[in-house]
N, CA, C and O atoms as a GROMACS GRO file, in nm:
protein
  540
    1UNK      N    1   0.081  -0.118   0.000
    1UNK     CA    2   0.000   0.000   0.000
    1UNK      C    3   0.086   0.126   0.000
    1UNK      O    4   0.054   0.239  -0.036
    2UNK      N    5   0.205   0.082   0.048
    2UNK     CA    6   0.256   0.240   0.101
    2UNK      C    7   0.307   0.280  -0.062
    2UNK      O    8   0.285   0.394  -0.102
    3UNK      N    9   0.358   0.203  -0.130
    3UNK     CA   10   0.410   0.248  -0.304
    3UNK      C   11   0.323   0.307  -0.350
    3UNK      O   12   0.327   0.426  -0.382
    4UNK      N   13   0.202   0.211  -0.363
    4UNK     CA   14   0.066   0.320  -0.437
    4UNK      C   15   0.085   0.471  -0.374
    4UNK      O   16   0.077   0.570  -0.448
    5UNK      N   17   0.106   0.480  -0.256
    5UNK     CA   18   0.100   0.619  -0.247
    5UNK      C   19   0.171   0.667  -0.276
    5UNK      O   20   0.114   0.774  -0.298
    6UNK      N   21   0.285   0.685  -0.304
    6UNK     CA   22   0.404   0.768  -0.268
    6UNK      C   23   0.411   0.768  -0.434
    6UNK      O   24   0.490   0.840  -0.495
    7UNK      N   25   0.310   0.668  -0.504
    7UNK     CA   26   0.345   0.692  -0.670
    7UNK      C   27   0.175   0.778  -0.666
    7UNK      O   28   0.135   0.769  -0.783
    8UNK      N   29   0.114   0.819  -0.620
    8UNK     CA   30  -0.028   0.893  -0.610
    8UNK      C   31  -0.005   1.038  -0.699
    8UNK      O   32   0.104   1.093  -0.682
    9UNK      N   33  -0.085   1.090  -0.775
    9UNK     CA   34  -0.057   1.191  -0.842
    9UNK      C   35  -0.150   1.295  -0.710
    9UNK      O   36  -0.118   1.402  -0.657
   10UNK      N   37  -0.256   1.219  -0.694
   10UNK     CA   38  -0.307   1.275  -0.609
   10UNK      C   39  -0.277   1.304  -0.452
   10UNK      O   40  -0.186   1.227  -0.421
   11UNK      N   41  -0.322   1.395  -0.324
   11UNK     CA   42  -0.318   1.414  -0.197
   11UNK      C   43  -0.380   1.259  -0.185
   11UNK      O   44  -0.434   1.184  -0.266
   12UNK      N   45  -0.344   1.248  -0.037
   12UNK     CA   46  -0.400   1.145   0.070
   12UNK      C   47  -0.407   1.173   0.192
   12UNK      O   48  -0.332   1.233   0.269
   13UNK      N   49  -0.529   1.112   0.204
   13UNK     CA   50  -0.557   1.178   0.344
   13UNK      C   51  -0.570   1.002   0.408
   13UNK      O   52  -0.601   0.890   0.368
   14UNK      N   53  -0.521   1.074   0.534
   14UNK     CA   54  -0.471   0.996   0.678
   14UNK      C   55  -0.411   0.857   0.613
   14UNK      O   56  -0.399   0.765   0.694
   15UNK      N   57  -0.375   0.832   0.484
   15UNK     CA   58  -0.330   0.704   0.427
   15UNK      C   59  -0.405   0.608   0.383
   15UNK      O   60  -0.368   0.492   0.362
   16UNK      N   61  -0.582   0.681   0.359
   16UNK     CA   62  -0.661   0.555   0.339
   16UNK      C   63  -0.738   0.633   0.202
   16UNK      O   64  -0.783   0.579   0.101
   17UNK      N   65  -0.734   0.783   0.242
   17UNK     CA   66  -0.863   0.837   0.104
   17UNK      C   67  -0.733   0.882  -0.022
   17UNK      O   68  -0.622   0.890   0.031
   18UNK      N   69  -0.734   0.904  -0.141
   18UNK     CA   70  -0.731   0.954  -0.209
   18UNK      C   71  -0.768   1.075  -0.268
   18UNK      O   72  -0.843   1.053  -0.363
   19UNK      N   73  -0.748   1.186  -0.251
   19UNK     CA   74  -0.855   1.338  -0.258
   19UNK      C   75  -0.838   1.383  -0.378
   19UNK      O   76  -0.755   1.465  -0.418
   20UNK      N   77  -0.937   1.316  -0.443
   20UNK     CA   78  -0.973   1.374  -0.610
   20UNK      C   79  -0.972   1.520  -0.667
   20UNK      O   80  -0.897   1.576  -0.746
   21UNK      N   81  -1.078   1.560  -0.602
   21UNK     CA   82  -1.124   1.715  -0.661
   21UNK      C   83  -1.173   1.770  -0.533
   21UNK      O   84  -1.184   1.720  -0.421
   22UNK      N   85  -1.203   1.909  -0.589
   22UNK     CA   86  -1.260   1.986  -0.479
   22UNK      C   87  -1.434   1.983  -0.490
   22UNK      O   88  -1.498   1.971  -0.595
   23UNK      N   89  -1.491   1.996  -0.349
   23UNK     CA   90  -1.684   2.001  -0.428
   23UNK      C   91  -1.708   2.134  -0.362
   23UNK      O   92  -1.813   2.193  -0.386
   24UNK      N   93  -1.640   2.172  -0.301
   24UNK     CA   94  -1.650   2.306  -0.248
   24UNK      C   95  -1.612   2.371  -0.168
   24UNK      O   96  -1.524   2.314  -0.104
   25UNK      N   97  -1.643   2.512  -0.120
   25UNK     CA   98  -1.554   2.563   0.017
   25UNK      C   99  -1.642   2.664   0.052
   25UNK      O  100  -1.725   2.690  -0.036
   26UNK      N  101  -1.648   2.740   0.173
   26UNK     CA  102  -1.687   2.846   0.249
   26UNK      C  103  -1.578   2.904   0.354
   26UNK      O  104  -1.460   2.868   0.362
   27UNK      N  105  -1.641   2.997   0.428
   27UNK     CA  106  -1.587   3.073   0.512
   27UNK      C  107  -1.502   2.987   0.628
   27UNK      O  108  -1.390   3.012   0.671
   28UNK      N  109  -1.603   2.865   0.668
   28UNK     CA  110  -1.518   2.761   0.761
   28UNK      C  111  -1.485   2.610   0.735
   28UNK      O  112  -1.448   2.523   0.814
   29UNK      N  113  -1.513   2.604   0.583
   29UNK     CA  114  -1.481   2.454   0.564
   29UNK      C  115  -1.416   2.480   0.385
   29UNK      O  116  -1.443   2.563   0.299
   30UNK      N  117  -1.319   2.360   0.389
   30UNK     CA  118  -1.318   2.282   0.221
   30UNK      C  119  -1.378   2.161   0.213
   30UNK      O  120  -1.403   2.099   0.316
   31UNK      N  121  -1.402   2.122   0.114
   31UNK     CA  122  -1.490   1.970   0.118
   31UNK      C  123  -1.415   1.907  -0.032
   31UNK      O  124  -1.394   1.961  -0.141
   32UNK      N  125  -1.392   1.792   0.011
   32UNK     CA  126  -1.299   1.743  -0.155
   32UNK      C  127  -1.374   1.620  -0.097
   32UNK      O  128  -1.411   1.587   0.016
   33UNK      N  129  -1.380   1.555  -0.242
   33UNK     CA  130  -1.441   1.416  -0.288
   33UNK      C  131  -1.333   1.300  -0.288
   33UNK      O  132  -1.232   1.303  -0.359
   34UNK      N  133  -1.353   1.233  -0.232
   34UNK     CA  134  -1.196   1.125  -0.215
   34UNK      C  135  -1.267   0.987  -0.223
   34UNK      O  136  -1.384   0.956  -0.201
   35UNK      N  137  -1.146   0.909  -0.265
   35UNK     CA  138  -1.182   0.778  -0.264
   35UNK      C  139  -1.080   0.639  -0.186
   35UNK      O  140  -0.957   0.645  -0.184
   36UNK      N  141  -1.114   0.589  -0.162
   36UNK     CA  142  -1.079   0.473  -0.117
   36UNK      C  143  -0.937   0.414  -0.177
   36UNK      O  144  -0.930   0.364  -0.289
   37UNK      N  145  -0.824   0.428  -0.085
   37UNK     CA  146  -0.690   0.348  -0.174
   37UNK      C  147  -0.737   0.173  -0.177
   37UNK      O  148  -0.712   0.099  -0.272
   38UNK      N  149  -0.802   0.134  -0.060
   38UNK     CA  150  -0.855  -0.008  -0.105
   38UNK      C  151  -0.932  -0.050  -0.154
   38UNK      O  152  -0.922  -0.163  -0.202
   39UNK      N  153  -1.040   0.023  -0.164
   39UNK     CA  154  -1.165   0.028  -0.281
   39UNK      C  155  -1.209   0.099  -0.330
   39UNK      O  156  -1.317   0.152  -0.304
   40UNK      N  157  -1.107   0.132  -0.456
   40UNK     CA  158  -1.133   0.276  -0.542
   40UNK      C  159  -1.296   0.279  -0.552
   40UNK      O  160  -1.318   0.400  -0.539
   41UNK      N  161  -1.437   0.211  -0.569
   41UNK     CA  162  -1.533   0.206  -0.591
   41UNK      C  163  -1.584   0.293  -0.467
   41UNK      O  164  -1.675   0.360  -0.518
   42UNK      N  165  -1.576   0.324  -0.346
   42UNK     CA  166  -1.569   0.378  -0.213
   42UNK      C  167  -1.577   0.534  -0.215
   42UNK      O  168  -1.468   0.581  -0.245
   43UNK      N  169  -1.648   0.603  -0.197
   43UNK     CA  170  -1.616   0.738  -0.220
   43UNK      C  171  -1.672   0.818  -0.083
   43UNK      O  172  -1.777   0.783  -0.028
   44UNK      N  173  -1.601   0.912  -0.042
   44UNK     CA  174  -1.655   0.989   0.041
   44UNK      C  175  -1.641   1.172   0.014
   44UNK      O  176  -1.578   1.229  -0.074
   45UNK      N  177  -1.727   1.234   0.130
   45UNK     CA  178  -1.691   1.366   0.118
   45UNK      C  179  -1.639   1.408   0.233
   45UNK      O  180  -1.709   1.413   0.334
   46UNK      N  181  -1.498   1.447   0.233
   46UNK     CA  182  -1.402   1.511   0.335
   46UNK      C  183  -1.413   1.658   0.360
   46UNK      O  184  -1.386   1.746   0.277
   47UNK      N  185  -1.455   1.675   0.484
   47UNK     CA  186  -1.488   1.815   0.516
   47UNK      C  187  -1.362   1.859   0.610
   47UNK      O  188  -1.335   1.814   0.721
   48UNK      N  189  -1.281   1.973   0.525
   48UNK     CA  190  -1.182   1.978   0.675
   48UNK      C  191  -1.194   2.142   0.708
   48UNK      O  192  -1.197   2.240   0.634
   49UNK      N  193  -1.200   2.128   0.844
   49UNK     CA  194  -1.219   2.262   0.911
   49UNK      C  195  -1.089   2.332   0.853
   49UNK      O  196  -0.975   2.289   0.837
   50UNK      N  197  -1.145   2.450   0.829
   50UNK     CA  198  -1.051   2.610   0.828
   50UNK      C  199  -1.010   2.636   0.972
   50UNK      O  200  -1.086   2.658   1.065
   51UNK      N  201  -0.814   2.628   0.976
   51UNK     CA  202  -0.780   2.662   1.130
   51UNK      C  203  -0.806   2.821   1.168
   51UNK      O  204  -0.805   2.868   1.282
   52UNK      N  205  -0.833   2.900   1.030
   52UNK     CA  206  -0.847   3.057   1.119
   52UNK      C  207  -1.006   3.033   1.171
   52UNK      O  208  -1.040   3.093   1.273
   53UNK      N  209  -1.099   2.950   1.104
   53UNK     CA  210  -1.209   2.915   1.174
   53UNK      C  211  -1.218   2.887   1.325
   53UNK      O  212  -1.278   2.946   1.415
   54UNK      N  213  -1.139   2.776   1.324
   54UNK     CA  214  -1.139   2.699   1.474
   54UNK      C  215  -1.045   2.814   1.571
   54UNK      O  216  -1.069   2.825   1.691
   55UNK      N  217  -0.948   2.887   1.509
   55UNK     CA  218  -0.904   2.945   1.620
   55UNK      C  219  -1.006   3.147   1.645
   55UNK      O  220  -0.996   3.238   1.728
   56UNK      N  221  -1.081   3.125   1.532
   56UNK     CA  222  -1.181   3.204   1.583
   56UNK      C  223  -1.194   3.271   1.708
   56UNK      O  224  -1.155   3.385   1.732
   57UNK      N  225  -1.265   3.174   1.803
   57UNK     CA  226  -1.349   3.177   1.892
   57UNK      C  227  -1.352   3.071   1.987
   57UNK      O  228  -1.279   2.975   1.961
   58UNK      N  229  -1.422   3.066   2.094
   58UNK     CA  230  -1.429   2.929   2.201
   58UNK      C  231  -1.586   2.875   2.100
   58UNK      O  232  -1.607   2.757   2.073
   59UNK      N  233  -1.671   2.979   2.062
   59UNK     CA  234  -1.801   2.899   1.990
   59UNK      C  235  -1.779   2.856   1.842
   59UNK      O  236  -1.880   2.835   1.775
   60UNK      N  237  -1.652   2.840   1.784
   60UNK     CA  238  -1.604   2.782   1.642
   60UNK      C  239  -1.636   2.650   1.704
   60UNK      O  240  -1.747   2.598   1.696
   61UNK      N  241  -1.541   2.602   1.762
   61UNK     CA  242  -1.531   2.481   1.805
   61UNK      C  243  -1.624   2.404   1.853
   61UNK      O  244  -1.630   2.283   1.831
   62UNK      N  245  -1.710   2.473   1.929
   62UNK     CA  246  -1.837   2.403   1.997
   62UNK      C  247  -1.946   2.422   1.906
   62UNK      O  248  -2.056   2.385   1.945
   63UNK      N  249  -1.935   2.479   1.774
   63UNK     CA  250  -2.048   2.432   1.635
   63UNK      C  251  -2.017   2.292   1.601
   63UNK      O  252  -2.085   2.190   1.588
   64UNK      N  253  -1.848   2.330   1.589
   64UNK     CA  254  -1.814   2.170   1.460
   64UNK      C  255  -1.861   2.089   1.609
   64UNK      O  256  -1.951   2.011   1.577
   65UNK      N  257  -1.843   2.081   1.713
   65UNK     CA  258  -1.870   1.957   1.810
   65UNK      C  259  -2.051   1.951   1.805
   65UNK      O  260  -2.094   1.836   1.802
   66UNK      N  261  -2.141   2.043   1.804
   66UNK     CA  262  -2.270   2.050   1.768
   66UNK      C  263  -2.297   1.983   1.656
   66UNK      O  264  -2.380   1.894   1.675
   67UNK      N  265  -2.252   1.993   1.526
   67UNK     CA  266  -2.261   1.959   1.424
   67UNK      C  267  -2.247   1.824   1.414
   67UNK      O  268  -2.333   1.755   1.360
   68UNK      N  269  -2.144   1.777   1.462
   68UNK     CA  270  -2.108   1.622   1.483
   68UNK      C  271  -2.190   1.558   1.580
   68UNK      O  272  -2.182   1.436   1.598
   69UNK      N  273  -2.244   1.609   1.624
   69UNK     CA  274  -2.320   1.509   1.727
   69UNK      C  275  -2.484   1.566   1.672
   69UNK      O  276  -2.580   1.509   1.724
   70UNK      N  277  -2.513   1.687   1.557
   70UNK     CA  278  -2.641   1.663   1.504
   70UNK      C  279  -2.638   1.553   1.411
   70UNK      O  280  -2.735   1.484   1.380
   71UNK      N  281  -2.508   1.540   1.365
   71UNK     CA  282  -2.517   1.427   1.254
   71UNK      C  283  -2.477   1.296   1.306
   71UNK      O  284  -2.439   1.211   1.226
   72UNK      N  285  -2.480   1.276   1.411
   72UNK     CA  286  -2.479   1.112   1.459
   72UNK      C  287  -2.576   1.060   1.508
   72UNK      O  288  -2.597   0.940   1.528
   73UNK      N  289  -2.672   1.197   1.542
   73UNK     CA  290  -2.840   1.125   1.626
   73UNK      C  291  -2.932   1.164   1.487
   73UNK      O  292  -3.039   1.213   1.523
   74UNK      N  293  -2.920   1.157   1.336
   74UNK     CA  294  -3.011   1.163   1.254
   74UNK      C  295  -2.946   1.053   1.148
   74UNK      O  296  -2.831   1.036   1.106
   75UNK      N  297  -3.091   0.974   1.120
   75UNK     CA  298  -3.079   0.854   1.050
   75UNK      C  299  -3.218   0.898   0.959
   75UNK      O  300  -3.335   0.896   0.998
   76UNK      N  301  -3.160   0.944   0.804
   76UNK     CA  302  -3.272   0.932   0.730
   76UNK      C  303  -3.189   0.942   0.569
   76UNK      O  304  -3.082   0.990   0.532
   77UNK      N  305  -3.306   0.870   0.500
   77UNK     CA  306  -3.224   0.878   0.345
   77UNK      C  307  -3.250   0.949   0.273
   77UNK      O  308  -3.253   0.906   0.157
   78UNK      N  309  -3.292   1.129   0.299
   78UNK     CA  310  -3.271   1.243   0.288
   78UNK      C  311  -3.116   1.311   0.351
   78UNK      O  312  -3.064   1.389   0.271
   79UNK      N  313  -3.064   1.297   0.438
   79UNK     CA  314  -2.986   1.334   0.467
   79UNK      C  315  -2.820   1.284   0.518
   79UNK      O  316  -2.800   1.193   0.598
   80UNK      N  317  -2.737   1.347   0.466
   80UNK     CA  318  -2.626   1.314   0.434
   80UNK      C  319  -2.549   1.230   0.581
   80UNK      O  320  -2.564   1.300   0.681
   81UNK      N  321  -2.482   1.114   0.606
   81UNK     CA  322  -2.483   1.031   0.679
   81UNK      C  323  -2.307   1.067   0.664
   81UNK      O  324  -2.235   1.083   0.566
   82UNK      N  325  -2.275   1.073   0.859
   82UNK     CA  326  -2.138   1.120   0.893
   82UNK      C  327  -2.105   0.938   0.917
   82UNK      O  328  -2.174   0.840   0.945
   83UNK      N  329  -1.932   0.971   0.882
   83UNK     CA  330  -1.880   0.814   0.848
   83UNK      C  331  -1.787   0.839   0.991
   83UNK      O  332  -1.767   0.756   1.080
   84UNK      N  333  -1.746   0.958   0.987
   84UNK     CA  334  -1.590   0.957   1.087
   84UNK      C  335  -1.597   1.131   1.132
   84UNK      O  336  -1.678   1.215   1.093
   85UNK      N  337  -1.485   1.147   1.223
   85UNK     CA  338  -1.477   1.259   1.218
   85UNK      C  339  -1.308   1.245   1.319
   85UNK      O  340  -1.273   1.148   1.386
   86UNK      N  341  -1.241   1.359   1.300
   86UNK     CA  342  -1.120   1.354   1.467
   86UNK      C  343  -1.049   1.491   1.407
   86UNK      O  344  -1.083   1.550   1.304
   87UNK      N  345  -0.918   1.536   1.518
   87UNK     CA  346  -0.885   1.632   1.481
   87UNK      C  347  -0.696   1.555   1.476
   87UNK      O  348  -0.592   1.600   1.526
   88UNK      N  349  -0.716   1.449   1.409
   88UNK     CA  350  -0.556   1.409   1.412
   88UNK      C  351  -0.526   1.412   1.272
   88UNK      O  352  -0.411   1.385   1.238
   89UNK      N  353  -0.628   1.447   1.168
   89UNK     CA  354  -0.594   1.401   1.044
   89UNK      C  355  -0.487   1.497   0.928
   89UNK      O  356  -0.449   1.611   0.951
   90UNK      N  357  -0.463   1.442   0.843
   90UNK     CA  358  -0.307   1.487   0.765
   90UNK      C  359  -0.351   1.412   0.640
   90UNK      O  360  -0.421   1.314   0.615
   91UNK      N  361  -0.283   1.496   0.575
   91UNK     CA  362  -0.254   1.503   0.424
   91UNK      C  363  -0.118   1.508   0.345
   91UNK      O  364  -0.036   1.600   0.342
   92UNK      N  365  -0.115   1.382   0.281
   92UNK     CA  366   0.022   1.368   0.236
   92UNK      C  367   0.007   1.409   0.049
   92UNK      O  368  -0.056   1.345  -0.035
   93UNK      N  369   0.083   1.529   0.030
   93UNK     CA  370   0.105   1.576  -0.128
   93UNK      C  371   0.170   1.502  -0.204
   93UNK      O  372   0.272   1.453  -0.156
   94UNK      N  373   0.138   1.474  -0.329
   94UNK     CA  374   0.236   1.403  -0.439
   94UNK      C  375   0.402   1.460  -0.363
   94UNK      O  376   0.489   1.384  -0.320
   95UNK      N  377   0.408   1.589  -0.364
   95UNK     CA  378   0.565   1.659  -0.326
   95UNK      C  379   0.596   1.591  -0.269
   95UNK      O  380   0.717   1.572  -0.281
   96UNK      N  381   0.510   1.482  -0.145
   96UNK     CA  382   0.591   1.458  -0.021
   96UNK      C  383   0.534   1.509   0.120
   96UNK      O  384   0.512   1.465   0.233
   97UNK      N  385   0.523   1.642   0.039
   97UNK     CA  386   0.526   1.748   0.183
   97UNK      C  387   0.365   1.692   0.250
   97UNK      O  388   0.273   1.635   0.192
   98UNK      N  389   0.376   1.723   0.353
   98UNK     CA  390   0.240   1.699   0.479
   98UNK      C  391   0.217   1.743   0.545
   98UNK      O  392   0.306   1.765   0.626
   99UNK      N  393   0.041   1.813   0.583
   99UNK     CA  394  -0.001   1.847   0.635
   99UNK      C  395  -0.059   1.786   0.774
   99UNK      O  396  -0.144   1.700   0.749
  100UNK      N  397  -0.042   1.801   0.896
  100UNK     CA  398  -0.106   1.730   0.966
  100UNK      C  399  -0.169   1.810   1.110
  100UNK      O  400  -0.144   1.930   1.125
  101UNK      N  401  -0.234   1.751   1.193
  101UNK     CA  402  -0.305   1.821   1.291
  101UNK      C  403  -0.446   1.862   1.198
  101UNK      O  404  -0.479   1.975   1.234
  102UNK      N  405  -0.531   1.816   1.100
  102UNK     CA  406  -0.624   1.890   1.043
  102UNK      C  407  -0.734   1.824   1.115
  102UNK      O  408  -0.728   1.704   1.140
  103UNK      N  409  -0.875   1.924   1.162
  103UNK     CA  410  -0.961   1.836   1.208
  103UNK      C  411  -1.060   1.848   1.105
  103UNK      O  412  -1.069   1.948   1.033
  104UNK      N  413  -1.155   1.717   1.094
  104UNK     CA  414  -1.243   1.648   0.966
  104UNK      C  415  -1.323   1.610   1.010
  104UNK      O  416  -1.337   1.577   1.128
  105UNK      N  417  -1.409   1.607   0.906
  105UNK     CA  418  -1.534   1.527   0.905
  105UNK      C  419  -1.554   1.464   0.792
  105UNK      O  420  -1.549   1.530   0.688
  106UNK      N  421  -1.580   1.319   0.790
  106UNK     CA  422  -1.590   1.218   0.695
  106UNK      C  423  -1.746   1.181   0.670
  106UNK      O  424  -1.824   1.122   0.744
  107UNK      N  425  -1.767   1.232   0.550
  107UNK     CA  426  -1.952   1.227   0.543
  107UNK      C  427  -1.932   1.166   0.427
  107UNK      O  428  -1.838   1.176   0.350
  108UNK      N  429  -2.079   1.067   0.417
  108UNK     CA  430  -2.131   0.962   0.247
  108UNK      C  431  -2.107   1.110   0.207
  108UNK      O  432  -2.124   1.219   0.261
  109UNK      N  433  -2.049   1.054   0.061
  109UNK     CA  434  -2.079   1.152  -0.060
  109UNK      C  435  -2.214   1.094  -0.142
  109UNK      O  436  -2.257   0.979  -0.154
  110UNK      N  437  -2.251   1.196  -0.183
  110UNK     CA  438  -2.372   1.192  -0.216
  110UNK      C  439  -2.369   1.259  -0.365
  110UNK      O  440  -2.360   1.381  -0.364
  111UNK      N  441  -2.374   1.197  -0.491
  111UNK     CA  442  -2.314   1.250  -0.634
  111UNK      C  443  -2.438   1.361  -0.656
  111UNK      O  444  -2.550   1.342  -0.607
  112UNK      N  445  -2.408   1.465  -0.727
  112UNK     CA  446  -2.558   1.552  -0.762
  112UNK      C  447  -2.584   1.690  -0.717
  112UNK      O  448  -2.682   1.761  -0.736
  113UNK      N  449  -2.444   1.720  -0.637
  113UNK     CA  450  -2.477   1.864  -0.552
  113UNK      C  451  -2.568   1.842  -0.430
  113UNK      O  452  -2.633   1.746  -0.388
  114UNK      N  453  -2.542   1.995  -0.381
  114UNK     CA  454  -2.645   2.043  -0.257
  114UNK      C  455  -2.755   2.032  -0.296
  114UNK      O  456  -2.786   2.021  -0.414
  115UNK      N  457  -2.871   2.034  -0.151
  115UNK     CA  458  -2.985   2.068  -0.229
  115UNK      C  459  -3.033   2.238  -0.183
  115UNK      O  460  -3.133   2.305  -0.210
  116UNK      N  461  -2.883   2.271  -0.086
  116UNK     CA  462  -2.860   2.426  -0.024
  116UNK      C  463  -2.854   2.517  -0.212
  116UNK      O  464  -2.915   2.608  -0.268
  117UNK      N  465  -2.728   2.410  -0.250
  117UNK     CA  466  -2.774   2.528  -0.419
  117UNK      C  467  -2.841   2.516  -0.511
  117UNK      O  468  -2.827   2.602  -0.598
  118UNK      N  469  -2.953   2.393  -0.536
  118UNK     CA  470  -3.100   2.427  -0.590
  118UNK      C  471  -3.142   2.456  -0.528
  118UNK      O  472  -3.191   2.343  -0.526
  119UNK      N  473  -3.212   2.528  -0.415
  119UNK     CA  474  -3.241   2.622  -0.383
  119UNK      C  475  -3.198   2.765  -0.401
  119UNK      O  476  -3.272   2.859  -0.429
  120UNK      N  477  -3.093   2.768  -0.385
  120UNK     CA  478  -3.050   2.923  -0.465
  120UNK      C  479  -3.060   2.965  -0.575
  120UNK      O  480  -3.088   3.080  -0.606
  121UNK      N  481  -3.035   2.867  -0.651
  121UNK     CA  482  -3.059   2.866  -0.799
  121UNK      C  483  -3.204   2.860  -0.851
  121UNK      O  484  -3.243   2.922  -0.949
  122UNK      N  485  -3.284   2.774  -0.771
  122UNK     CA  486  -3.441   2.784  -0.803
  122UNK      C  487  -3.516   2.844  -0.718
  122UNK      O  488  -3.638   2.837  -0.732
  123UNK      N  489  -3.473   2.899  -0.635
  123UNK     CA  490  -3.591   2.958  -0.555
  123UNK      C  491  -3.682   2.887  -0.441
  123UNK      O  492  -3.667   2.765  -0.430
  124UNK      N  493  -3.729   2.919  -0.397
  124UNK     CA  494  -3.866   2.886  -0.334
  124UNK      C  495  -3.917   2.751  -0.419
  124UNK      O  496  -3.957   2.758  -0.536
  125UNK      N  497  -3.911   2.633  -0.344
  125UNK     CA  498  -3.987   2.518  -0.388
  125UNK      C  499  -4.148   2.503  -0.367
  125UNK      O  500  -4.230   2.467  -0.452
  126UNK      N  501  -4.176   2.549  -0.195
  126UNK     CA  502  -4.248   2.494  -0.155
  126UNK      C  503  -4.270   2.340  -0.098
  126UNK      O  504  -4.185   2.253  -0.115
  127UNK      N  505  -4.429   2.310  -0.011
  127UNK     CA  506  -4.421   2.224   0.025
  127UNK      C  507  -4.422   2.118  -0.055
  127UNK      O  508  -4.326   2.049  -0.019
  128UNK      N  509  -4.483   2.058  -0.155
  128UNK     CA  510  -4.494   1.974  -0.252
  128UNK      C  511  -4.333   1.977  -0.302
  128UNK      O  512  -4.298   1.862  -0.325
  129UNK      N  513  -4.250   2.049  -0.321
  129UNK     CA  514  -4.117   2.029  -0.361
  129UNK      C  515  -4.030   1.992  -0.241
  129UNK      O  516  -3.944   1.905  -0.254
  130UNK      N  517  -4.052   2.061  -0.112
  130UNK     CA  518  -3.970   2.010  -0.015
  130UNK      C  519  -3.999   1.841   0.028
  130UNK      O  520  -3.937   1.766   0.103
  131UNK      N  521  -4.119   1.823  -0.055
  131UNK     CA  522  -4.181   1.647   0.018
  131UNK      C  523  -4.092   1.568  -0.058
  131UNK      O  524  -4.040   1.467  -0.010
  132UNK      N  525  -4.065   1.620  -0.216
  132UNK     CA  526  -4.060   1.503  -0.333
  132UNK      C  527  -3.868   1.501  -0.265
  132UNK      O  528  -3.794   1.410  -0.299
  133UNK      N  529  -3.845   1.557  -0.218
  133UNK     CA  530  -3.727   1.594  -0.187
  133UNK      C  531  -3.676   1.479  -0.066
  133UNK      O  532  -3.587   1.394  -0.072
  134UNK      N  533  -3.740   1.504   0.010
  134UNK     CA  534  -3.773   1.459   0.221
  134UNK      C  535  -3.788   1.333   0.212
  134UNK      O  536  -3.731   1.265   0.298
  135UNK      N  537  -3.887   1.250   0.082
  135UNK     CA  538  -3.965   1.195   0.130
  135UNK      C  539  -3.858   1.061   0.104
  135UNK      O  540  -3.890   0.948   0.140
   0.00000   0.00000   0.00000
């Protein structure tokens, strides 16, 4: 395993994902699409906190810990399902070079976009659109 990596065109994260592309970013997160070095078929979405985020504030930190524990007490197949999360994780570059100390969140990827930007993009659904959506 360790050759595959070190011949990787791509980043790796903690030695198990592969980090393809980017799916997006904001003010306190990046999110890249990665896959599985043992089962390329495996895909997830890697959310890693922004450190000027976390060193913010004392309430940065106690969202992402909110957040992680809204997404471990909800079970539905509307909504996006957390795999992992810690703050030990690292990223190793094709260069070599590595990042480490990053804290993450490991969520199903889900192919197709938000449904935060059809809504921006379309507007106002309503209830009949929020059902076909929910349901």
């Amino acid at each position: 395993m360790a050759s595959s990596q070190s011949k990787s065109k791509h980043p790796v994260f903690n030695h198990e994902w592969e980090i393809l592309s980017s799916l997006g970013e904001g003010n306190t997160t990046k999110v890249y699409l990665c896959r599985s070095l043992k089962d390329p078929k495996q895909k997830i979405a890697l959310k890693l906190l922004r450190e000027e985020f976390l060193q913010r504030d004392g309430d940065s930190i106690k969202s992402v810990e909110q957040e992680i524990q809204i997404l471990q007490g909800l079970t539905h197949s509307g909504i996006v399902g957390i795999k992992g999360y810690g703050s030990d994780g690292f990223v190793k570059k094709p260069s070599g070079r590595e990042i480490k100390n990053l804290v993450f969140i490991i969520l199903e990827y889900i192919p197709g976009g938000l449904l935060f930007d059809l809504c921006q993009t379309c507007g106002g659904m309503g209830e009949d659109g929020g059902r076909f959506f929910l349901n």
